[in-house]
Wavefront OBJ file of the C-alpha trace (Angstrom):
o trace
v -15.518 -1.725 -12.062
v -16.091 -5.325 -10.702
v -12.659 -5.810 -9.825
v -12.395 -2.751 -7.753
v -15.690 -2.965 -6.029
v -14.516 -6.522 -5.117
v -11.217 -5.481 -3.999
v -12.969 -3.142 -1.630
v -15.713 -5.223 -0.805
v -12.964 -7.705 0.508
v -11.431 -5.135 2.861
v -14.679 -4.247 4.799
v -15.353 -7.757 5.074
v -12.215 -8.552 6.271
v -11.923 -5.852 8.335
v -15.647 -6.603 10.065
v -14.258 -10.240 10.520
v -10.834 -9.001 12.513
v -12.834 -6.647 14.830
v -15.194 -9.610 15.717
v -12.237 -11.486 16.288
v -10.388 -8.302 18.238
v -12.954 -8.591 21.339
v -11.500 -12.081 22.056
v -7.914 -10.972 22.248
v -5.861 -9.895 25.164
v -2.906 -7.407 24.581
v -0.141 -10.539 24.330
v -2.093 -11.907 21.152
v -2.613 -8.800 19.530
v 0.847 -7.894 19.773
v 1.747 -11.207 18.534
v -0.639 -10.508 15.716
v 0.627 -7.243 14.678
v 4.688 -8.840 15.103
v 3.215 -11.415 12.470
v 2.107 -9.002 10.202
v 5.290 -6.561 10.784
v 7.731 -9.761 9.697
v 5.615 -10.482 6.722
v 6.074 -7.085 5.257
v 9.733 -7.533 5.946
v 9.611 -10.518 3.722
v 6.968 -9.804 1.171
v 9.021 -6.297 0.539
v 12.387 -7.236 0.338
v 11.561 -10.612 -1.624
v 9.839 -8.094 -4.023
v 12.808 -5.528 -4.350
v 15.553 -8.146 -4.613
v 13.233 -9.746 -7.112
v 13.133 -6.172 -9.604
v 16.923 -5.585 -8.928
v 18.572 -9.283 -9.375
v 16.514 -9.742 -12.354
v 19.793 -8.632 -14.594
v 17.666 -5.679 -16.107
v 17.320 -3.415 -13.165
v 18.843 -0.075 -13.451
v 21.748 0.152 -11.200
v 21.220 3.123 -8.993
v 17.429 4.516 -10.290
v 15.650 2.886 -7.151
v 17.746 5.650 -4.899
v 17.366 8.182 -6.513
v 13.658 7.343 -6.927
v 13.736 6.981 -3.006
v 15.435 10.291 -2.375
v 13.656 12.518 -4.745
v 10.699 11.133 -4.196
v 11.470 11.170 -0.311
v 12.207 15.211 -0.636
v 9.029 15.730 -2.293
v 6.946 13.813 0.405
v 8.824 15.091 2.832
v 8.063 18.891 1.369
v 4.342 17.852 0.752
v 4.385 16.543 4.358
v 2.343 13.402 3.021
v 2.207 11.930 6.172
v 1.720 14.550 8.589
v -1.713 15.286 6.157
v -2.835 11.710 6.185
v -2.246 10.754 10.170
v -3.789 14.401 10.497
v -7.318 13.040 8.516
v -7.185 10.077 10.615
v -6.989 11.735 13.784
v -9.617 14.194 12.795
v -12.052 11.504 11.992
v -10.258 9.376 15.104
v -12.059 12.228 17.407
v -15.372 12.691 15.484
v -15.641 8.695 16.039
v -14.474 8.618 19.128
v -12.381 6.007 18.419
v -8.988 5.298 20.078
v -6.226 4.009 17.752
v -8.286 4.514 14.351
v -5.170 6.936 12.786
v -2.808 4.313 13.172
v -5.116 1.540 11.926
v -6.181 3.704 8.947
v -3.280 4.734 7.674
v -1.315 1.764 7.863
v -3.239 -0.293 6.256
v -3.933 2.163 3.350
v -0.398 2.601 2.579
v -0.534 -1.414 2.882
v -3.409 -1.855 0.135
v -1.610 0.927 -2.080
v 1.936 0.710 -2.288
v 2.303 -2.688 -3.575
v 2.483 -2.751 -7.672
v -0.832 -5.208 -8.119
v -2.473 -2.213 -7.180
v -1.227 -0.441 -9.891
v -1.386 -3.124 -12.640
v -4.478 -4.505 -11.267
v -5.819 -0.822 -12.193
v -3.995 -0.892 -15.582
v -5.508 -3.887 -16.506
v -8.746 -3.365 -15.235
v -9.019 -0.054 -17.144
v -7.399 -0.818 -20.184
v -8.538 -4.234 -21.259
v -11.271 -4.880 -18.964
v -8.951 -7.900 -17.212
v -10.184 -8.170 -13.581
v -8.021 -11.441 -12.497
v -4.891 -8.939 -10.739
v -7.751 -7.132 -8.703
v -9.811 -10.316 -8.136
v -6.044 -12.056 -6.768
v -5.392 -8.719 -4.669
v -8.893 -8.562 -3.291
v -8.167 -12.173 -1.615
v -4.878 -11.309 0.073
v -6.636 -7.815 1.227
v -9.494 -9.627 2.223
v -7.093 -11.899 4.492
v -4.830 -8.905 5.466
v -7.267 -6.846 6.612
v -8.936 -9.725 9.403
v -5.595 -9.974 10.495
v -4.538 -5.598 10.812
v -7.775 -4.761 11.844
v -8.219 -7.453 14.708
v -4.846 -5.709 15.942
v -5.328 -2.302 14.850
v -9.045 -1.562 15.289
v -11.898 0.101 13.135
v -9.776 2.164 11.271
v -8.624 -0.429 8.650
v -11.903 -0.670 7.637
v -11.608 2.742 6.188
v -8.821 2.403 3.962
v -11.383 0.625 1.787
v -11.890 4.661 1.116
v -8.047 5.182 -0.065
v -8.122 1.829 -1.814
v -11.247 2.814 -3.821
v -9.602 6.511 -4.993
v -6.844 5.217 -5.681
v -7.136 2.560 -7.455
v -10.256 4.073 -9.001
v -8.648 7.235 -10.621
v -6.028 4.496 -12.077
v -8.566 2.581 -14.260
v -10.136 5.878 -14.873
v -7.046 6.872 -16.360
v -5.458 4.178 -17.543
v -5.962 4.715 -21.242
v -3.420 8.154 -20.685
v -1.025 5.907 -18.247
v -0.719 3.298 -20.952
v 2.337 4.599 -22.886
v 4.756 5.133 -19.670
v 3.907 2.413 -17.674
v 6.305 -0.204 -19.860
v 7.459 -2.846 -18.193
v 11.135 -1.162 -17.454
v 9.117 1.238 -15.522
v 6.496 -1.127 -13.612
v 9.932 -3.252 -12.765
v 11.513 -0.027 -11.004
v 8.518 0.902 -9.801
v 7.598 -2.977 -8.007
v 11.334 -2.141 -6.760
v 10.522 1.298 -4.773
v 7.270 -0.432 -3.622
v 8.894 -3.610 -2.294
v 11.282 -1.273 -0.420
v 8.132 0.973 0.859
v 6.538 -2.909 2.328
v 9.612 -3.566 4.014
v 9.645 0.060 5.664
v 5.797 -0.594 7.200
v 7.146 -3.873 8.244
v 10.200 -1.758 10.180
v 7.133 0.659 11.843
v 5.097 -2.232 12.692
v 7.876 -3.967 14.650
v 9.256 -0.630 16.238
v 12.341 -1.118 14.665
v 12.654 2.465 13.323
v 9.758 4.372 12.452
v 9.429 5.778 9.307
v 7.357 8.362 7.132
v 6.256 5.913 4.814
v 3.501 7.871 3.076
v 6.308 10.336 2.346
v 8.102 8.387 0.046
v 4.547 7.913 -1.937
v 6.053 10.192 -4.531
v 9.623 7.417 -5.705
v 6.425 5.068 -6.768
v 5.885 7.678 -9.810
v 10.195 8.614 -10.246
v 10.604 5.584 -12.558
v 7.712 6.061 -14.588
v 8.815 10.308 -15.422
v 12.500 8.244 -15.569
v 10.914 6.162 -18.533
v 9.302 8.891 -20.064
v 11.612 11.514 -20.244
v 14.495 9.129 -21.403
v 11.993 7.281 -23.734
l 1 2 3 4 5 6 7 8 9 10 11 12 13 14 15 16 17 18 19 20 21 22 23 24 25 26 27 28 29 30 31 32 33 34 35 36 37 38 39 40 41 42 43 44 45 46 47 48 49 50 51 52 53 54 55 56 57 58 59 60 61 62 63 64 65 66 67 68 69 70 71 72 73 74 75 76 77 78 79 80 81 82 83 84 85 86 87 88 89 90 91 92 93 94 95 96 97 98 99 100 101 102 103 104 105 106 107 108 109 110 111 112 113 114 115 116 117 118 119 120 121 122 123 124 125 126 127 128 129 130 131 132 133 134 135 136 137 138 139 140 141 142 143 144 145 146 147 148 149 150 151 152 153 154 155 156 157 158 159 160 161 162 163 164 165 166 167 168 169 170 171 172 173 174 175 176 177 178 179 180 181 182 183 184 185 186 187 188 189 190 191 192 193 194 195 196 197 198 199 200 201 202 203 204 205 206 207 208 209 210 211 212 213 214 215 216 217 218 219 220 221 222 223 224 225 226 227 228
């Protein structure tokens, strides 16, 4: 798995490189860093969305109900309660102030976002590393910037990227069938909308559950399926 061990490779590297660059920075900068990253997301996810929905296949209304059912189910699951509550549990075995935050945020980051999935897709199915090569670059750059405002916790969503993504190629041969490209469009759709919503946390505009809306990103795909 080149591609993925590359793609993770990039994040601890990245990460390493912000914390170096973390000691250096007063509160003021590191606010300003995380406000840079917070309107980025704001951009990257609603440039994404608008992209899936204006492109004159969309389906009108399958986005919200991807985001509420999905949303329920999350919410049910209590997704994010669960994954603040492993960072927190490994925050006080480290002794490390701030590493929930840091960890989770990023992970939802590196996972949300379709190249992930595709990347995965491609890498399993075909043996096509250039998605996961591209993504490994931007995580690579991502994560100096999140972890020199977040801490040492971004360097452990290297973990979540590599599961992730991992049990994708591993199962990308079954995946293949469903994930057309009606679906993957949908599905970029719910996951540009899921960007812009870290970008909202980052910034304290409103903070939301994010990793309880993990479960829209697989709505269009059963959609796609079922109606075949």
């Amino acid at each position: 798995m080149p591609g993925l061990i590359a793609n993770v490779a990039a994040i601890i590297i990245g990460s390493l490189a912000g914390l170096f660059i973390r000691n250096g920075l007063s509160v003021r900068f590191k606010t300003m860093v995380t406000n840079a990253i917070g309107l980025s997301c704001l951009f990257i996810g609603a440039s994404t969305a608008f992209r899936g929905l204006l492109s004159g296949n969309a389906h009108p209304i399958l986005f919200i109900i991807s985001m509420v059912a999905g949303g329920l189910l999350g919410e049910f699951i209590d997704i994010d309660a669960r994954l603040n509550g492993l960072g927190l549990f490994i925050e006080r075995k480290a002794g490390t102030e701030g590493f929930a935050k840091g960890f989770v945020a990023a992970s939802l980051l590196y996972c949300v976002g379709s190249m992930a999935i595709i990347g995965s897709l491609e890498a399993g199915l075909m043996g096509n590393y250039d998605t996961l090569f591209a993504k490994s670059v931007l995580d690579g750059v991502t994560a100096v910037i999140l972890a020199a405002s977040y801490g040492f916790g971004v360097i452990f969503s290297s973990v979540s990227v590599f599961i992730y993504q991992g049990l994708i190629v591993l199962l990308a041969s079954s995946l293949q069938e469903y994930m057309t490209d009606d679906a993957v469009r949908e599905l970029s759709i719910v996951g540009g909308i899921l960007i812009f919503a870290i970008g909202l946390d980052m910034l304290g505009i409103k903070k939301v559950k994010v990793a309880n809306f993990l479960p829209a990103l697989v709505v269009p795909v059963i959609f796609y399926a079922v109606m075949g």
